[in-house]
C-alpha positions as CSV (number, residue, x, y, z in Angstrom):
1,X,89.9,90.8,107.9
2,X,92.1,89.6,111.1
3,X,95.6,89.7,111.0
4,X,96.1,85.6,110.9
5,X,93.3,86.0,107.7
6,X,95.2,88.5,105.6
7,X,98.0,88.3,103.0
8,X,100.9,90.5,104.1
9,X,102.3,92.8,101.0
10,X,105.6,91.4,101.6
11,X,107.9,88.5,102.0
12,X,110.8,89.4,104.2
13,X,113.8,88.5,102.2
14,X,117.5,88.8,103.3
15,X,119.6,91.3,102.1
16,X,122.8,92.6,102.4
17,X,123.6,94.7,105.5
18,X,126.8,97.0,105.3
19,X,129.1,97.3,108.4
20,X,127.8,101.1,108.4
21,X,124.0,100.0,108.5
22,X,125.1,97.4,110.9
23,X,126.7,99.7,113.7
24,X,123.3,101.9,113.3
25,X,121.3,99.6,113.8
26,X,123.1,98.5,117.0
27,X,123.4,102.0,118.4
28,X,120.2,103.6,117.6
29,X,117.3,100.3,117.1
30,X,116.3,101.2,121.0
31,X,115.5,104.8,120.2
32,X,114.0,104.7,116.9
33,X,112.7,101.4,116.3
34,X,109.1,100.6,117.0
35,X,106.5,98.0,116.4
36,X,103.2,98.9,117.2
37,X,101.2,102.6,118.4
38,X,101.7,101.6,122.2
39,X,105.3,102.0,121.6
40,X,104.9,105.6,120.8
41,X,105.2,108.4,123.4
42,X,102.2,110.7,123.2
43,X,104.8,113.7,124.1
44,X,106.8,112.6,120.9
45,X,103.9,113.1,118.0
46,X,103.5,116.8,117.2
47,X,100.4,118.5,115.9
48,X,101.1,117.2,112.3
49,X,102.0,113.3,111.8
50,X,103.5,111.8,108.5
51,X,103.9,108.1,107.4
52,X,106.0,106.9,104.5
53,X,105.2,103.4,103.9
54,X,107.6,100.8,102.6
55,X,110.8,103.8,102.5
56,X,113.7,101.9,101.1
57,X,117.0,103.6,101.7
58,X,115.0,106.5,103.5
59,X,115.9,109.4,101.4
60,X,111.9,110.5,101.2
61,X,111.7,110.0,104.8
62,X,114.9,111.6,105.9
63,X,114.0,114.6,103.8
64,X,110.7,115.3,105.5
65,X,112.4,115.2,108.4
66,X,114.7,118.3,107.2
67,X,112.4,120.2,105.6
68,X,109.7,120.1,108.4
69,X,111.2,119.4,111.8
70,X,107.9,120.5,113.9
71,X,106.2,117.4,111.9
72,X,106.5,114.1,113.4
73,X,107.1,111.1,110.6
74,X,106.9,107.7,110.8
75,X,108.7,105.2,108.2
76,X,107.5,101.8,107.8
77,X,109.9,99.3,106.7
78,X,110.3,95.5,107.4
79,X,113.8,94.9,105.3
80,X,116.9,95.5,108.1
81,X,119.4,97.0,104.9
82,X,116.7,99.8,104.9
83,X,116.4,100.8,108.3
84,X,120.2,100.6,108.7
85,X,120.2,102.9,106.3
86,X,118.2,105.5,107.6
87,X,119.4,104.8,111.1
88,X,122.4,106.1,109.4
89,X,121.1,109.1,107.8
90,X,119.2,109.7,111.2
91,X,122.5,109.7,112.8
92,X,124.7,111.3,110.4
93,X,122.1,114.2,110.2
94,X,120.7,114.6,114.1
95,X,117.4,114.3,112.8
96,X,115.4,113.9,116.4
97,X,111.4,113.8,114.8
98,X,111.2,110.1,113.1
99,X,110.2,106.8,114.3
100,X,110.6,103.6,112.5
101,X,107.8,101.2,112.1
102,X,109.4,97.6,111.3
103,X,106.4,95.9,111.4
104,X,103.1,95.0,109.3
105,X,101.9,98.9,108.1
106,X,98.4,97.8,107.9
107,X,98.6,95.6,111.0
108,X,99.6,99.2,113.1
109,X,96.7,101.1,111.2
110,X,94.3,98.8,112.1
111,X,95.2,98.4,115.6
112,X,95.8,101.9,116.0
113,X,93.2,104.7,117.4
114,X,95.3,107.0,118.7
115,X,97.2,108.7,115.9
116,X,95.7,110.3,112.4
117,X,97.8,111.3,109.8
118,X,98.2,114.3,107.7
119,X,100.1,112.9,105.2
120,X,100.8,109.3,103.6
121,X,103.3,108.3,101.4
122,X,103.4,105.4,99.4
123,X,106.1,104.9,96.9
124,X,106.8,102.2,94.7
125,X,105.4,98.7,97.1
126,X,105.9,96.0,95.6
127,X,103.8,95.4,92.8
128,X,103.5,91.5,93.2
129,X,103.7,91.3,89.0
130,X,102.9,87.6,88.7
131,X,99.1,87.5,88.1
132,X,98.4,84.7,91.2
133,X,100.2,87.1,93.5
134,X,98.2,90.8,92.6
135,X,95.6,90.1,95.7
136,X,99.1,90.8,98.0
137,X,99.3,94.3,96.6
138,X,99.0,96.5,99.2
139,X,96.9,99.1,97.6
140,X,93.4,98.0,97.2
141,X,89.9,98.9,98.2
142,X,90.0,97.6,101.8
143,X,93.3,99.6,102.2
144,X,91.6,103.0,100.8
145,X,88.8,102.4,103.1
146,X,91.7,102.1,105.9
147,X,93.1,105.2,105.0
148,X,89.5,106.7,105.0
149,X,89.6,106.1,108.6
150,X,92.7,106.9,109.6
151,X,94.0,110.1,107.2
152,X,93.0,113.8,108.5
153,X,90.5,116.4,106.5
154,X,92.6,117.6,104.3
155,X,95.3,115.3,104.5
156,X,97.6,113.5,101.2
157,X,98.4,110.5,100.4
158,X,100.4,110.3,97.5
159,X,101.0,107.0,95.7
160,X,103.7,106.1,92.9
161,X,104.8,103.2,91.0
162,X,106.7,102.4,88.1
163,X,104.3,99.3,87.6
164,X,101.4,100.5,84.4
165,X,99.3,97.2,85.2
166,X,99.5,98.3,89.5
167,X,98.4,101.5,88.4
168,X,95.8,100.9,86.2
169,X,94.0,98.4,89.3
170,X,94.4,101.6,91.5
171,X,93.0,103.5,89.1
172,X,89.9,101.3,88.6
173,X,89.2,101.6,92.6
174,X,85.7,103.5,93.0
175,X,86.4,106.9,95.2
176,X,84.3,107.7,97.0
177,X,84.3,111.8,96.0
178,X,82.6,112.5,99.1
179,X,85.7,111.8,100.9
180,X,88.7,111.5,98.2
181,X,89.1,114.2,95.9
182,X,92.2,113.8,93.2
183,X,94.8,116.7,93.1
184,X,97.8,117.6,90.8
185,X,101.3,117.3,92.0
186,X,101.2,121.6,91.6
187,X,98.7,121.7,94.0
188,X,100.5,120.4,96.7
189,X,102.8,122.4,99.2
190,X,106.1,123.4,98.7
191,X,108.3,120.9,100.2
192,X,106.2,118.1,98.8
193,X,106.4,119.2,95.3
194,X,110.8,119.5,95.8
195,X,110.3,116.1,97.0
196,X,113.6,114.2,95.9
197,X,114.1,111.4,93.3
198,X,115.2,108.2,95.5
199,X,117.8,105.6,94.4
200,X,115.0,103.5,93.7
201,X,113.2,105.8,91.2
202,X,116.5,107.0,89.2
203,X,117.0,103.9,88.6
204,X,113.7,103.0,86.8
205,X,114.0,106.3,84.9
206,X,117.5,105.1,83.8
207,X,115.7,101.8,82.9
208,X,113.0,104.8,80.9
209,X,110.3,102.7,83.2
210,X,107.3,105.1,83.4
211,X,106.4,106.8,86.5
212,X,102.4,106.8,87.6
213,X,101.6,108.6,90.1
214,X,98.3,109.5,92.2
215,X,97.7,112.0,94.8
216,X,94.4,112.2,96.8
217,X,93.4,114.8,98.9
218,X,91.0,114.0,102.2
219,X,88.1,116.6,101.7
220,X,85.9,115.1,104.6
C-alpha cells in the first residue's frame, strides 16, 4: 500500500519538552537524527543492526547500546519529549552506535533495501483501543510480511504489550512456520533476557495491567 494510501500508527501529539530534553535536542539533532536510509552512512552500520520501534524515554534503546557497542541500533520515535530524552541519555552516557529514526517506521522499511536487521523491538505501540481505530495498529499481517523481508536468518523481533485484546489479534496472525518460528524469552541471549523494565512498563505493573509478550525467531 503507498504511503498517501496507508493509516499511520500514530497521531503526533504535543507533549511536554523539559529544558534538559530541549538543549539535547538542539545540540545533538544534527548528529543523531535521521529520517529516511539515505541519511545513514554505510561506514556507520556494523555487522549487526538493531531497531527499536516506537522507544519512549529510550531506556531499551540506550541499554543496547551499553551492552553491545559493536551493534549498530536504530530507535524510531516521532514524539520530540522522547528523543530529547534519549538525546540526553546519548549524551550523558557517550554512547557513539545509535541513530534516531523520527519519521514513519514502516515508511523507512519499505523504502529501504540497504539495511537488514538482526533484531526488532517492539514494545508497547499504541494499541488504538477504540474498536473503529484497531486497523491503525501497527502490528498486523502486512507488517509481519514487512518484517519477513526485511529481518535477518536468525534474527528477533520481540513484541510486548500490556493490551490482552492487541495481543490476542497478534496472536490470531497466521505464521508462516517456514519462516517464523516462536521462541521463549530463555531462549534468547543474555543481554536480551536482562533487558530492563522501562518507565512505561512499571507503570502498568503498578497499575497490575498484564504483560503479553511474543518473540519470533527468523528461521529462513
Amino acid at each position: 500500500m503507498r504511503e498517501k494510501e496507508r493509516l499511520k500508527s500514530f497521531v503526533l501529539r504535543k507533549g511536554r519538552v523539559t529544558s534538559n530534553q530541549k538543549r539535547a535536542i538542539q545540540d545533538l539533532w544534527d548528529e543523531f537524527v535521521i529520517f529516511e536510509s539515505s541519511d545513514l552512512q554505510k561506514s556507520w552500520v556494523q555487522e549487526k543492526l538493531a531497531l527499536d520501534i516506537g522507544f519512549g524515554a529510550g531506556e531499551t534503546t540506550a541499554y543496547l547500546s551499553r551492552a553491545k557497542p559493536n551493534m549498530s541500533i536504530i530507535g524510531a520515535e516521532v514524539y520530540l519529549s522522547g528523543i530529547g530524552s534519549l538525546l540526553s541519555k546519548i549524551r550523558n552516557e557517550n554512547l557513539q552506535n545509535i541513530k534516531i529514526l523520527n519519521s514513519d517506521v514502516v515508511a523507512f522499511l519499505e523504502n529501504n533495501d540497504a539495511y537488514f536487521f538482526d533484531l526488532v523491538l517492539m514494545f508497547y505501540p499504541d494499541p488504538w483501543p477504540k474498536r473503529k481505530h484497531h486497523k491503525r495498529r501497527l502490528f498486523k499481517d502486512d507488517f509481519l510480511e514487512l518484517l519477513n523481508k526485511k529481518v535477518k536468518k536468525e534474527g528477533i523481533f520481540y513484541f510486548k504489550t500490556d493490551w490482552q485484546h492487541y495481543f490476542d489479534e497478534v496472536m490470531k496472525i497466521e505464521l508462516d512456520s517456514k519462516t517464523w518460528q516462536v521462541i521463549k524469552k530463555k531462549e534468547l541471549e543474555d543481554y536480551l533476557i536482562k533487558l530492563p523494565q522501562t518507565s512505561f512498563e512499571l507503570k502498568a505493573m503498578e497499575s497490575k495491567r498484564e504483560i503479553f509478550e511474543l518473540i519470533l525467531k527468523k528461521i529462513n
